[in-house]
C-alpha positions as CSV (number, residue, x, y, z in Angstrom):
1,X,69.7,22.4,46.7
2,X,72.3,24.1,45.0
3,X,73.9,26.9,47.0
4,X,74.0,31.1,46.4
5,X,75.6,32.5,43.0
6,X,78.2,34.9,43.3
7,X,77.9,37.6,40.8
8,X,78.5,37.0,37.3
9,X,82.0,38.4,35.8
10,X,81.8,39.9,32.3
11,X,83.3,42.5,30.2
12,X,81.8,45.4,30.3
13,X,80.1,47.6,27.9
14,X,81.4,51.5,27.5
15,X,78.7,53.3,28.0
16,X,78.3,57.5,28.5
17,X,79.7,58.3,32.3
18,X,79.1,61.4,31.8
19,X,75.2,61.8,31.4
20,X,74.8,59.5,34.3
21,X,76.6,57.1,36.6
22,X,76.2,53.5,35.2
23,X,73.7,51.2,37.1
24,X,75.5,48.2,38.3
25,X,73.9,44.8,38.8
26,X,74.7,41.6,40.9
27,X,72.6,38.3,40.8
28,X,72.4,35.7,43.2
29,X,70.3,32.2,42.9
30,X,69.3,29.1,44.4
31,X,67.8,26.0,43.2
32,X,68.5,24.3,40.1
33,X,70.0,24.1,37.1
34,X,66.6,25.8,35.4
35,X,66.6,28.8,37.9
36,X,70.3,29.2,37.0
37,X,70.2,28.9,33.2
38,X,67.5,32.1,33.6
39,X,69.6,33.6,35.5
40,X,72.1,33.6,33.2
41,X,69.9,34.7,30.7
42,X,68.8,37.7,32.9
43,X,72.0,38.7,33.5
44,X,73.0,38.8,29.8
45,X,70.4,41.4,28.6
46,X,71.9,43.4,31.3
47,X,74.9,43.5,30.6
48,X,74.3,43.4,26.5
49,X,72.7,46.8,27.6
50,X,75.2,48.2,29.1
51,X,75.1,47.8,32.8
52,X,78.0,47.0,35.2
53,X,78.8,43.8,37.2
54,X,79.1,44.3,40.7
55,X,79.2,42.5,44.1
56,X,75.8,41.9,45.7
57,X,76.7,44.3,49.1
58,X,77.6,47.1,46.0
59,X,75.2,46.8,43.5
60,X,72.5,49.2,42.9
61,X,70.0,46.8,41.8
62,X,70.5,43.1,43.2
63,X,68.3,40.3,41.3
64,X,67.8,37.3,43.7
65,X,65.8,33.7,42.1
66,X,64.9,32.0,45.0
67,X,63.2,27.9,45.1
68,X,60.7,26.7,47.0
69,X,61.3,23.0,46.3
70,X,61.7,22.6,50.4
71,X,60.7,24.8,53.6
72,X,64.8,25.2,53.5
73,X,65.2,26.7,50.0
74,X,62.2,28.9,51.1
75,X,64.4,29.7,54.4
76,X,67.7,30.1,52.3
77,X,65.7,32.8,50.0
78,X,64.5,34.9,53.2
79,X,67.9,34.5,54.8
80,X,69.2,35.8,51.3
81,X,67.1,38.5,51.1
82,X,67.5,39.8,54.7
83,X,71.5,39.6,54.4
84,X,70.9,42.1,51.4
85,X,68.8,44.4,53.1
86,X,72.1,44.5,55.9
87,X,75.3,44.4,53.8
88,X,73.5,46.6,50.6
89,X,72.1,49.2,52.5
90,X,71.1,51.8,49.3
91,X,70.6,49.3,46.8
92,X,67.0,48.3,45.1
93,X,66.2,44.4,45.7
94,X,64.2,43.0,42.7
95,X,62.9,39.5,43.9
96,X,61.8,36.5,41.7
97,X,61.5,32.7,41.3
98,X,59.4,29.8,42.7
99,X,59.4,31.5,46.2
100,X,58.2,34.7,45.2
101,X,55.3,32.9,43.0
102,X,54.2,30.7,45.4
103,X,54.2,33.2,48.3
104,X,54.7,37.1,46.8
105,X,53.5,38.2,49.7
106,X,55.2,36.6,52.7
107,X,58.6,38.0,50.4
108,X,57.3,41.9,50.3
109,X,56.8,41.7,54.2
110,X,60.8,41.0,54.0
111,X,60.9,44.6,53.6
112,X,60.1,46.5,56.5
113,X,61.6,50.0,56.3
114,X,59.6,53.1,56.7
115,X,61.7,55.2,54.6
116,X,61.7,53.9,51.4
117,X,60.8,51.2,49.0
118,X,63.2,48.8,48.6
119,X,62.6,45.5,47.7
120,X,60.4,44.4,44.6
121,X,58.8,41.3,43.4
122,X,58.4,39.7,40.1
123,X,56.6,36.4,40.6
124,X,58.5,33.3,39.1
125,X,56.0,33.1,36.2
126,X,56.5,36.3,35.4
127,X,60.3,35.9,35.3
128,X,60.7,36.7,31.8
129,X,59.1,40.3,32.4
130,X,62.7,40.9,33.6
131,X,64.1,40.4,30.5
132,X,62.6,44.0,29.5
133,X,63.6,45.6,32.2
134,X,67.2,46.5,30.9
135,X,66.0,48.0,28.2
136,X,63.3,50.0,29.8
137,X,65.7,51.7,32.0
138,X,67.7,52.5,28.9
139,X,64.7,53.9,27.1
140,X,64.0,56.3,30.4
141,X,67.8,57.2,31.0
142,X,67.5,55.4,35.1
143,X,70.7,54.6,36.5
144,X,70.6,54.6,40.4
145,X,68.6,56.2,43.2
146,X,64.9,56.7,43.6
147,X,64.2,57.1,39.7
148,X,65.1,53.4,39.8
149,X,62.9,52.8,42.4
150,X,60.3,54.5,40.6
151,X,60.5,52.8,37.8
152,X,60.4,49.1,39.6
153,X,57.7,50.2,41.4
154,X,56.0,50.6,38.2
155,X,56.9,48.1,36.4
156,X,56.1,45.2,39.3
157,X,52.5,46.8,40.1
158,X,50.9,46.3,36.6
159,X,50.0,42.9,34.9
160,X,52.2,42.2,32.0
161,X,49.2,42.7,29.2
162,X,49.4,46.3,30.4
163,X,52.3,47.5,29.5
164,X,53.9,49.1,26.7
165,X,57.4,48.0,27.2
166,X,56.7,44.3,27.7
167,X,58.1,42.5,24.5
168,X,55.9,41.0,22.6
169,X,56.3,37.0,21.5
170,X,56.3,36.1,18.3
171,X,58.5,32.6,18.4
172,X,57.7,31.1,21.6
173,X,55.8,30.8,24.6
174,X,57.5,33.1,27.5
175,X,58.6,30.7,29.3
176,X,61.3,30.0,26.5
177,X,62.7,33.3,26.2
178,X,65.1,32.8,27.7
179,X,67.9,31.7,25.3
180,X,71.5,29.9,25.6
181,X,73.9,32.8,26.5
182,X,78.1,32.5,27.1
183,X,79.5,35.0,29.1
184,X,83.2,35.1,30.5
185,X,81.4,33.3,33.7
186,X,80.4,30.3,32.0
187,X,82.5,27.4,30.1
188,X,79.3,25.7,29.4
189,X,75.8,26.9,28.7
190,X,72.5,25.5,29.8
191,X,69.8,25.4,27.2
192,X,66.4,25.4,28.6
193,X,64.2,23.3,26.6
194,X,61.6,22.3,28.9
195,X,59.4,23.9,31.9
196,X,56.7,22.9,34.2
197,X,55.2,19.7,35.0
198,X,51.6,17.6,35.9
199,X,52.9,15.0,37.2
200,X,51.6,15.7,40.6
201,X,53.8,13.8,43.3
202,X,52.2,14.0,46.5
203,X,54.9,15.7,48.0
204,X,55.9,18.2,45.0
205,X,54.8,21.9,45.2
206,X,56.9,22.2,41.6
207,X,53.8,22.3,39.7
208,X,51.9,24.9,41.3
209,X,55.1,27.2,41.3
210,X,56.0,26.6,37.8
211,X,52.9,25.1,35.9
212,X,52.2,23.2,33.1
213,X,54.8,21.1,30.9
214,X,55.9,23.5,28.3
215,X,58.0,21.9,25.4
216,X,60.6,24.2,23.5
217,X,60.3,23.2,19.8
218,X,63.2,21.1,18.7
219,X,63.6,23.6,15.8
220,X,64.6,26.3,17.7
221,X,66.6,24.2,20.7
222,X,68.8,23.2,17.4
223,X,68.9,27.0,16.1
224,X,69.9,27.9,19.8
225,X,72.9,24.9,20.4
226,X,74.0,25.5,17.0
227,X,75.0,29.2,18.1
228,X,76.5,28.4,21.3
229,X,78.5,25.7,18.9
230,X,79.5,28.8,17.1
231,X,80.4,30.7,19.6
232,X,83.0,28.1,20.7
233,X,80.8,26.3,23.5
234,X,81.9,22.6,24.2
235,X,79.7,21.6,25.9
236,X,75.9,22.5,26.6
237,X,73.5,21.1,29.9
238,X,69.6,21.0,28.3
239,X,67.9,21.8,31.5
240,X,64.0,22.2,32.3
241,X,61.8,21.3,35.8
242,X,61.6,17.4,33.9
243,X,63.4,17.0,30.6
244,X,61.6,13.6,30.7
245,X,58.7,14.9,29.5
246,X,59.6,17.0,26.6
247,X,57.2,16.7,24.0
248,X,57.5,18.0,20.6
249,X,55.8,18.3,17.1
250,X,53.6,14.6,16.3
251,X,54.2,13.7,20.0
252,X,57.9,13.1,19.4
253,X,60.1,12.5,23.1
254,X,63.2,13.3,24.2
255,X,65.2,10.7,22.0
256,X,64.0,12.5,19.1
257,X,65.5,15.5,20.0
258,X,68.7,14.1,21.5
259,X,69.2,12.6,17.6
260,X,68.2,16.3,15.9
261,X,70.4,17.8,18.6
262,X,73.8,15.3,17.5
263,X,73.0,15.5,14.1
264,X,72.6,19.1,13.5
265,X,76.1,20.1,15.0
266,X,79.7,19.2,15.0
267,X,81.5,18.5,18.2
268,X,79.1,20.1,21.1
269,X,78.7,17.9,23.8
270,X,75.5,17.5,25.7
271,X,74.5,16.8,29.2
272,X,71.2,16.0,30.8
273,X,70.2,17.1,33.8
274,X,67.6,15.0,36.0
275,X,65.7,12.2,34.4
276,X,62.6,10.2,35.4
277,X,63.6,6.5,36.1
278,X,60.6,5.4,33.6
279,X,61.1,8.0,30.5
280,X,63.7,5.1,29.5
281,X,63.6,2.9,26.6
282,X,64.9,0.9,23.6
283,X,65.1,4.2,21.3
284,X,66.4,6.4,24.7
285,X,69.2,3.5,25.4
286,X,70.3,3.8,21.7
287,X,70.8,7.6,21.1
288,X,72.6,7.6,24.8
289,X,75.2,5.3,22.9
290,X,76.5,8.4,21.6
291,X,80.1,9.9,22.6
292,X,78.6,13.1,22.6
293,X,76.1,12.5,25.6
294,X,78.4,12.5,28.6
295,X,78.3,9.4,30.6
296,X,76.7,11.7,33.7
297,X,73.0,10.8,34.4
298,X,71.4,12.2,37.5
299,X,68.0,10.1,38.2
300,X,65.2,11.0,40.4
301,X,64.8,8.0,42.3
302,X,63.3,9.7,45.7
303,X,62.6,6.3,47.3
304,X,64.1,2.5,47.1
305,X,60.4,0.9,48.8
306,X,57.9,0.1,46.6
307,X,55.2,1.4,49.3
308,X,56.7,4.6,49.8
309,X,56.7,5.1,45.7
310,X,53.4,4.6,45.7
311,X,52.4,7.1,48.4
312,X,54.5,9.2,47.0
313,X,52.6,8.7,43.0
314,X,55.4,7.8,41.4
315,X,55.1,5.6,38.6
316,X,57.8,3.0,38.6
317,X,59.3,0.4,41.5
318,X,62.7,0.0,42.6
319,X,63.3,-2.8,40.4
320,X,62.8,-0.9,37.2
321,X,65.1,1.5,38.5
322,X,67.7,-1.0,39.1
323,X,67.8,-2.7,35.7
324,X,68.0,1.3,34.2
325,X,71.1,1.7,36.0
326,X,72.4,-1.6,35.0
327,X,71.7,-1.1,31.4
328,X,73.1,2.5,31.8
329,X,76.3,0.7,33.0
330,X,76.5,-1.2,29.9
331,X,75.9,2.0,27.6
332,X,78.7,3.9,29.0
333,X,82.3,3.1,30.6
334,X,81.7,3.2,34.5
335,X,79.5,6.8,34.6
336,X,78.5,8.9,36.6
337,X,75.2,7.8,38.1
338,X,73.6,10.1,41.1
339,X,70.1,10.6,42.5
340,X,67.8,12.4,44.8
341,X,66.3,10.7,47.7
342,X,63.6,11.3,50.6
343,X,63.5,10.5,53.8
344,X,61.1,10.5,56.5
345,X,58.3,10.8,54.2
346,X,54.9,10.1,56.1
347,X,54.7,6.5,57.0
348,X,58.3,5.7,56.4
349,X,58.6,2.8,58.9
350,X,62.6,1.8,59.8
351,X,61.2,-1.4,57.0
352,X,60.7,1.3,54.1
353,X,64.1,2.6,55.0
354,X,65.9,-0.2,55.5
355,X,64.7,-1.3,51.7
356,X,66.3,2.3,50.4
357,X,69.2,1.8,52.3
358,X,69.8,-1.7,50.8
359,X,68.5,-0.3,47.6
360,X,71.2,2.3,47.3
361,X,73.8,0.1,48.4
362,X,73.4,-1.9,45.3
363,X,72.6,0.8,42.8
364,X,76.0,2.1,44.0
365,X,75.2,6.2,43.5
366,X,78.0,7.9,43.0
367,X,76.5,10.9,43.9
368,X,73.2,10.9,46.6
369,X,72.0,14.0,47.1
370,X,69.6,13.0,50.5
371,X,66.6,15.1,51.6
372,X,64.4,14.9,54.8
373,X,60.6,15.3,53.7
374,X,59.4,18.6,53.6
375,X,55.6,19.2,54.2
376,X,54.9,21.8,51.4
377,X,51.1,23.2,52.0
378,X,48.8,22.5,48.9
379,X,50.3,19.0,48.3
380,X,48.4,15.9,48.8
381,X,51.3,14.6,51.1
382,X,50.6,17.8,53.5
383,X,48.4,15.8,55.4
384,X,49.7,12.4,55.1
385,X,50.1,10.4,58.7
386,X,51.6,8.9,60.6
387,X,54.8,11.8,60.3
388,X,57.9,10.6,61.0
389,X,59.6,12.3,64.1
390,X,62.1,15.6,62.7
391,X,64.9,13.7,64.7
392,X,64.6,10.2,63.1
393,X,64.4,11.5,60.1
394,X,67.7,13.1,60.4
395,X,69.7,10.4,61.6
396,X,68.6,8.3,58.5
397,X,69.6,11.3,56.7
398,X,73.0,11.3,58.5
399,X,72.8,7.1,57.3
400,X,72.4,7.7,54.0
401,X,75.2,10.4,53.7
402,X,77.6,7.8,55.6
403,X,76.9,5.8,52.6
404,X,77.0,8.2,50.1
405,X,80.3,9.2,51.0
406,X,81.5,5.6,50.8
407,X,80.3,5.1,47.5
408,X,81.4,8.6,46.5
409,X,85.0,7.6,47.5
410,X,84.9,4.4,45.9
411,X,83.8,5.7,42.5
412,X,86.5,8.3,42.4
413,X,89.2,5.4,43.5
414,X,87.8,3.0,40.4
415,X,88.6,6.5,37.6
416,X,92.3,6.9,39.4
417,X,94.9,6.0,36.4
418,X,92.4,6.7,33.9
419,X,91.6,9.2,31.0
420,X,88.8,10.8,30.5
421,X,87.9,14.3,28.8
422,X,86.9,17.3,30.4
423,X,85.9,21.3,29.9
424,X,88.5,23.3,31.6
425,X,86.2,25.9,34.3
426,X,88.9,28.3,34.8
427,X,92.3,28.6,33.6
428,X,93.2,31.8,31.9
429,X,96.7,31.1,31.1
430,X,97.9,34.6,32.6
431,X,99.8,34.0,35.9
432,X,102.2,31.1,36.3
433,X,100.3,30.2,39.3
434,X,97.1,30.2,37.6
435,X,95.7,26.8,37.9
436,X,93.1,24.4,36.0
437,X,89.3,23.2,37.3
438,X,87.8,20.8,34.7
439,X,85.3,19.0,35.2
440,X,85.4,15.9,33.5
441,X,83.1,14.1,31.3
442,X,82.0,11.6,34.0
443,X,81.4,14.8,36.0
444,X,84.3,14.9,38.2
445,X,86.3,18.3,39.2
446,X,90.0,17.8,38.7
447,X,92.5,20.2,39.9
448,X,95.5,20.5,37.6
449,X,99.0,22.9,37.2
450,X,98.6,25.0,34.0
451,X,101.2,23.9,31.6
452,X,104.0,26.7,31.3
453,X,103.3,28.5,28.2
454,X,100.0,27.5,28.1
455,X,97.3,29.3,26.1
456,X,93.9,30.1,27.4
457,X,92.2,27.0,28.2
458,X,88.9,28.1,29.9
459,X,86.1,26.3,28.3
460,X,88.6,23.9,25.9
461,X,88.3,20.5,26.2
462,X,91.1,18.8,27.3
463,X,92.0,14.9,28.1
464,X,92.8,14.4,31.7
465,X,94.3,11.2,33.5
466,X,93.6,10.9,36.9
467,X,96.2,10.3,39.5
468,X,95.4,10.8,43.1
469,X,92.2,11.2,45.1
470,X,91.6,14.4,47.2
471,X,89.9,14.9,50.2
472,X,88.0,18.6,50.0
473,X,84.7,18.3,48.0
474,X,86.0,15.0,47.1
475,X,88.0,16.6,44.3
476,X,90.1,14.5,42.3
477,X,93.6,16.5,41.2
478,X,94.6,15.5,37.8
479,X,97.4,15.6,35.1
480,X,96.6,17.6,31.6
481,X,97.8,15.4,29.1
């Protein structure tokens, strides 16, 4: 779980303050990568249209994407949208996401004044309605107040086929509409070139809330990296709900792509976000021999017991999972390696976690990011017995994340005295006490001085040695060299 955005920072547009005040937007998400790369997208034809950046307690229409991959995200989204309600007390609330499509109307009870009409919901598989909505407020002149209000109302309470102002597609399925965008905000992209999945985990609402496996055609995911290359991008994240399964024309796979990706541009760097343990083979291992795929891989491992795997329908055994990371060892120089894991699924005995436990320790994670099962109704593992107790599964949670930590540390310790490149995240060579976030290629955030004199170094790649190890989000503070 990934925690709440703050609002995006961009040049604005000048636009006519004297017909009518400018409507000013804020966006906040949670989730994943996916939800944020829409996000992004969102917030682009915004402000391409002219409308102001704001903070979330100002801004007269506040966009929140909200997951529902646990019973917390779902929590974090209503505790997100309540805390809006409070600190934005005029501002219109336009929900979407995972939450709002699994559940649209547990989120429209969230709103429960008598007044007015405040908070509006565009189900997460309608998300790219939203990319019409800037210019439909253009088109009828709205900026703020109950016109806007009007508007939303009307253009949530229709289906999509009915009305005018929905874009039509022509290139792609909707779900793809949303293309690569750079704003001052960003010093990467995310290029979206996947969505949905039937691979029906017992414990995995994902499906239901974001359907089928859609594939974006490598034609256009080259036509779409090549102008963020353009535009000066180093360094793009190709992002979907399970990248694993991208399929494209003739049943082609990931590989394929990775290979029309690298040979199509110049210097752009990619990095994958979370693979499948057994999407990997012969032609994957080769194209990841590439300098241009950063030696980051995040793998969805969920369990280290073969029994639990198999409750849970996933198609692979701890085994396979620890010759991948092996052979991924070989590939690159000491990467990155992280996953996700579950505990306390139904069944788990203190057997099945002892196995994980041991698993882990000898995958060595660099990152873990630990779960306790979530019961998520319409899922197969819903009713699954026996359940393990709420308090048991925490303290193997609280285990794991002892571990994690150690393994964290020592990873960071084994890079100090090294070089490695990096993308600088902020740095805008202004003030003298400005300083430098990069993160590096092995996905570590280094803390650096910015050289005297320096030029603008957000978003340049830069070479970094490592010096010292840090304590506070286990940052590692770094020399530019």
């Amino acid at each position: 779980m990934r925690g709440v955005v703050l609002p995006v920072s961009v040049p604005l547009l000048v636009t006519d303050t004297d017909t009518a005040p400018v409507l000013s937007v804020a966006f906040q998400t949670l989730g994943c990568k996916l939800n944020q790369s829409e996000t992004d997208a969102i917030a682009a034809a915004f402000f391409k249209s002219g409308f102001a950046a704001a903070d979330p307690r100002e801004a007269g229409l506040l966009i929140i994407n909200t997951c529902a991959v646990t019973s917390k995200a779902e929590q974090k989204g209503r505790r997100l949208i309540r805390a809006a309600f409070r600190q934005n007390p005029s501002g219109a609330i336009l929900v979407t996401g995972c939450y709002a499509e699994l559940d649209k109307t547990a989120v429209e009870d969230l709103d429960r004044e008598a007044v007015k009409k405040r908070l509006f919901v565009v189900p997460g598989g309608q998300k790219n309605r939203i990319l019409d909505l800037p210019a439909l407020l253009v088109r009828e002149g709205i900026s703020i107040g109950e016109p806007l209000q009007n508007v939303l109302a009307r253009f949530c309470g229709v289906s999509p086929e009915s009305m005018d102002f929905c874009a039509q597609e022509t290139k792609s399925c909707p779900a793809f509409r949303f293309e690569t965008s750079v704003t001052n905000a960003r010093s990467r992209v995310f290029l979206k070139i996947q969505d949905g999945c039937n691979n029906h985990c017992s414990y995995c609402v994902v499906p239901f809330a974001r359907g089928a496996p859609r594939s974006l055609p490598a034609t256009e995911a080259l036509k779409r990296l090549r102008a963020a290359e353009s535009d000066g991008v180093t360094e793009a994240v190709l992002t979907g709900v399970n990248i694993s399964r991208w399929n494209g024309a003739g049943n082609s796979r990931l590989p394929l792509l990775l290979k029309s990706l690298i040979s199509g541009t110049k210097h752009i760097r990619l990095r994958l976000s979370s693979l499948e343990p057994d999407v990997f083979n012969d032609d994957f291992f080769e194209v990841l021999e590439s300098q241009r795929i950063m030696p980051h891989f995040h793998l969805s491992i969920q369990s280290g017991s073969s029994e639990i795997l198999t409750k849970m329908k996933r198609h692979y055994r701890p085994e396979v999972a620890l010759h991948l990371i092996q052979r991924l060892r070989t590939i690159k120089d000491r990467p990155f390696i992280g996953c996700d894991i579950i505990v306390g699924f139904p069944g788990e005995t203190e057997r099945h976690f002892s196995e994980t436990y041991e698993f882990c320790k000898e995958a060595d994670f660099a990152q873990m990011h630990i779960f306790p099962f979530s019961r998520r109704r319409g899922t197969e593992a819903w009713s699954y017995t026996p359940r393990v107790p709420e308090h048991e599964s925490r303290i193997r949670e609280k285990t794991l994340k002892t571990l994690a930590l150690q393994n964290r540390q020592r990873y960071i310790k084994c890079w100090v005295g090294r070089e490695t490149g990096g993308v600088c995240l902020s740095g805008n060579g202004v003030a003298k006490t400005d300083g430098l976030l990069v993160l590096t290629d092995n996905y570590l955030k280094l803390r650096a001085p910015l050289p005297r004199g320096a030029p603008a170094l957000k978003g340049r790649r830069v070479l970094c040695r490592i010096d010292a190890a840090g304590n506070c989000d286990f940052d590692v503070y770094g020399e530019i060299i």
